[in-house]
C-alpha positions as CSV (number, residue, x, y, z in Angstrom):
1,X,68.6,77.4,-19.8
2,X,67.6,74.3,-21.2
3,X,68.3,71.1,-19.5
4,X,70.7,69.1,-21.7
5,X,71.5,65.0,-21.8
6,X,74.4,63.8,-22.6
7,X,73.7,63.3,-26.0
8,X,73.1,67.2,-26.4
9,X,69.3,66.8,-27.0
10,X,66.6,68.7,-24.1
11,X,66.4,66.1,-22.0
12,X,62.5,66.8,-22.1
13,X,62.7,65.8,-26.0
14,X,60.9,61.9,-26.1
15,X,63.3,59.6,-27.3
16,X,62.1,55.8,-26.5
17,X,64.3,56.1,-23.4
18,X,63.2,58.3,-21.1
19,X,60.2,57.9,-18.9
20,X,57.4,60.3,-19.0
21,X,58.1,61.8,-15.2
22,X,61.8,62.2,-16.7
23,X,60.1,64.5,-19.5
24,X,58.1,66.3,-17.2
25,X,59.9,67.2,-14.9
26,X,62.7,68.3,-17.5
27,X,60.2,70.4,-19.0
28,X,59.2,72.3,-16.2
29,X,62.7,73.3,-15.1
30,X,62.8,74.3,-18.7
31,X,59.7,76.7,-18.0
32,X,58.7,80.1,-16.3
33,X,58.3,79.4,-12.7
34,X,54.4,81.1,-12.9
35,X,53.7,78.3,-15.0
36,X,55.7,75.3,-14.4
37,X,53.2,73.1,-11.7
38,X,49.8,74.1,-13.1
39,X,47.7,71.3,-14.9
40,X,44.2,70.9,-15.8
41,X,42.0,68.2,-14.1
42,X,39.6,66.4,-15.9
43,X,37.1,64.4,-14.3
44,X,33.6,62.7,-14.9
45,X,30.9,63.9,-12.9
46,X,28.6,60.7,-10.8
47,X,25.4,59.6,-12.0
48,X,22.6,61.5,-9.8
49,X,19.6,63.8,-10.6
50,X,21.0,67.2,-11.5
51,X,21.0,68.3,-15.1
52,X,25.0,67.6,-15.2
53,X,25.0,63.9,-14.3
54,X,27.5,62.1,-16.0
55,X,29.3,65.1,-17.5
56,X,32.9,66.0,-17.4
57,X,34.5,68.5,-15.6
58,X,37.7,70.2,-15.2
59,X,39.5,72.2,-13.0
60,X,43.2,73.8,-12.6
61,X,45.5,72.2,-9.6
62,X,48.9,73.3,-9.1
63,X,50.9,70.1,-8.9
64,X,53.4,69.6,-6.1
65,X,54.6,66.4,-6.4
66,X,55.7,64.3,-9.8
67,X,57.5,61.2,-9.3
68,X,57.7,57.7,-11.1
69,X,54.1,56.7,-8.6
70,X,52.6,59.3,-9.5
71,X,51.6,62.9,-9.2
72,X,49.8,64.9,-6.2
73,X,48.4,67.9,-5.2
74,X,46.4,69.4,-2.4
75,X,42.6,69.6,-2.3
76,X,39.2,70.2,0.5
77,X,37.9,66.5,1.0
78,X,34.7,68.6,0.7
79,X,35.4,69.8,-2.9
80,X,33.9,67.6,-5.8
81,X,36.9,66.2,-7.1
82,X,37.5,64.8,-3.4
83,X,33.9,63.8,-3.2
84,X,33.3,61.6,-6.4
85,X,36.4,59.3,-5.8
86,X,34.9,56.4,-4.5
87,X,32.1,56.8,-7.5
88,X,34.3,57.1,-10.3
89,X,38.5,57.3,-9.4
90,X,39.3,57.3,-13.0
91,X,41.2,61.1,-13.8
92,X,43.5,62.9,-16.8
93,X,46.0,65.4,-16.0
94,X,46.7,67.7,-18.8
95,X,50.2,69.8,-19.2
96,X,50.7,72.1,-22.0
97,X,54.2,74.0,-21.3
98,X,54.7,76.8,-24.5
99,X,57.6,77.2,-23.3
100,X,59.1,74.0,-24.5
101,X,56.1,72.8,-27.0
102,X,55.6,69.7,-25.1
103,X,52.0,68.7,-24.4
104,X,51.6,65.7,-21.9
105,X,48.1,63.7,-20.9
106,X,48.1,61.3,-18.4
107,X,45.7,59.2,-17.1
108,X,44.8,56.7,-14.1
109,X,42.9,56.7,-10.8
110,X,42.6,59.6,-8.5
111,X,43.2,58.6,-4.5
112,X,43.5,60.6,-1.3
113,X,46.6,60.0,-0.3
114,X,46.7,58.3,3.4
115,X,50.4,59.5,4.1
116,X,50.1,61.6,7.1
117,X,53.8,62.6,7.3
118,X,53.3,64.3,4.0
119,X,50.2,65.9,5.1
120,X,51.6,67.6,7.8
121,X,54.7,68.6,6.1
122,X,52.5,69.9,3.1
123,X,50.1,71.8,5.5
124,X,53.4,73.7,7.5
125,X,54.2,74.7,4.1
126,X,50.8,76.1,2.8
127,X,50.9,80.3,3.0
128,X,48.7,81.4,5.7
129,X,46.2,82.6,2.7
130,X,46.1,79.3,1.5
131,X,45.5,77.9,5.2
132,X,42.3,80.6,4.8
133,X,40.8,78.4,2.3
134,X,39.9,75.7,4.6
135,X,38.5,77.5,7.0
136,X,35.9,79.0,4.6
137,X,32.8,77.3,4.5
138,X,31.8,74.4,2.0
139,X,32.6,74.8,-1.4
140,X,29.6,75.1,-3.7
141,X,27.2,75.5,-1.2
142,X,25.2,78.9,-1.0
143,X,27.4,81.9,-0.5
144,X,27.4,82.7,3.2
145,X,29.0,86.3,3.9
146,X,28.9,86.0,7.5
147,X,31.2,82.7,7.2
148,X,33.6,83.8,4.8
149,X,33.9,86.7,7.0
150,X,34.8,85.0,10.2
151,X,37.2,82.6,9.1
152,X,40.3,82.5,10.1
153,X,43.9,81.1,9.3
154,X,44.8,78.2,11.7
155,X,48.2,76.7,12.1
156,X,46.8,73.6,13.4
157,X,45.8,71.3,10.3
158,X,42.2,71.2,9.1
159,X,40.5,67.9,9.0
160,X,39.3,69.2,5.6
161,X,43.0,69.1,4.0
162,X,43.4,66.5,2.0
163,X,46.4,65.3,-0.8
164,X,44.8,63.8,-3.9
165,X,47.5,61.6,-6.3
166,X,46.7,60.1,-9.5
167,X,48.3,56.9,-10.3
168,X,49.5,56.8,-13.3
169,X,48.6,54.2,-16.2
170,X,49.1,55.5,-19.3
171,X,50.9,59.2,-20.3
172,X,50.3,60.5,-24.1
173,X,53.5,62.7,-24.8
174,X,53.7,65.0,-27.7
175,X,56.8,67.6,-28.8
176,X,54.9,70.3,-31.2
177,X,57.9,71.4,-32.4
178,X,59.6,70.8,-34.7
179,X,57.6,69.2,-37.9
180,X,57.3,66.4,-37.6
181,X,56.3,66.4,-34.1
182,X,57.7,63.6,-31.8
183,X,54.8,61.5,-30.1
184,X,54.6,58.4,-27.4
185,X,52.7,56.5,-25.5
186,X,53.9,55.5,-22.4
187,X,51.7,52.5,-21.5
188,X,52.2,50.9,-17.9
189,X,52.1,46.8,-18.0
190,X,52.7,44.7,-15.2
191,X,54.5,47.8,-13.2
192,X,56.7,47.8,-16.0
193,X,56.2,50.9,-18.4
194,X,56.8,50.5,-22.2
195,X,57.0,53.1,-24.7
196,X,55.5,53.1,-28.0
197,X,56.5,55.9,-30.8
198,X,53.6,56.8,-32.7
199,X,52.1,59.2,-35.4
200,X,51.6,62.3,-34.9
């Protein structure tokens, strides 16, 4: 069931009112639950040697945290995404939820977050094949049988669990449905955000 404002209208639909973690996370409990914390990662690759220097990459992360600062997922510190923060921060988050037509960028700097209260609690809730992962040697390198083999779950937190959050600075919201579509940019000044309805 769709969540409703007071006015009757999704509360996910942009109006000039609500803010774009407001739409989101209206949207999403709008959606499947399969589909409803899954966004694509886009990031630039460093400058270096290898053929792909300076190209963009991007990755799926299944978000588990969207609030007005921000939103955050978990990560290995030894993945790339971890690895070229203190290169180049800047990040874009892409949502596209069918379910609803509404297609959200947003963009800012990508940070390991130093909370280590929410570390831990995140970590106690990880699955133990999810607690597998970091126990499984370094992603990228060359495949190594033996050590994917012999790892093991541990309940004690790996130093290799991290929690990545992109700050957000500016959100480009769009409602594909229906024509016209509804559009805004949601622009953060001065930690005060502004909306601007635009084209299309």
């Amino acid at each position: 069931m769709e969540p409703k404002s007071l006015d009757n209208t999704p509360s996910y639909v942009p109006n000039g009112k609500r803010l774009w973690y407001e739409l989101l996370q209206s949207a999403i409990a709008a959606s499947p639950p399969q589909s409803m914390n899954v966004a694509q990662l886009a990031t630039l690759r460093p400058t270096d040697s290898t053929p792909i220097s300076n190209r963009p990459t991007v990755r799926s992360v299944n978000i588990r945290s969207i609030n007005k600062d921000g939103l955050s997922f978990c990560s290995d510190k030894r993945a790339a995404k971890a690895q070229i923060l203190s290169q180049v921060p800047e990040a874009e988050l892409h949502f596209w939820l069918p379910q609803v037509y509404l297609q959200m960028r947003l963009s800012g700097k990508l940070r390991i977050n130093k909370d280590e209260k929410m570390r831990q609690e995140w970590w106690s809730s990880l699955r133990p094949h999810e607690k597998l992962w970091f126990a499984w040697p370094t992603p990228a390198a060359p495949r190594d049988e033996a050590a994917l083999a012999a790892a093991k779950p541990s309940e004690d937190i790996s130093d290799d669990f991290a929690i990545l959050t992109l700050d957000v600075d500016f959100v480009d919201v769009s409602l594909l449905a229906p024509s016209p579509f509804a559009r805004e940019l949601h622009i953060l000044r001065v930690n005060e955000w502004c909306i601007q309805a635009v084209n299309p």
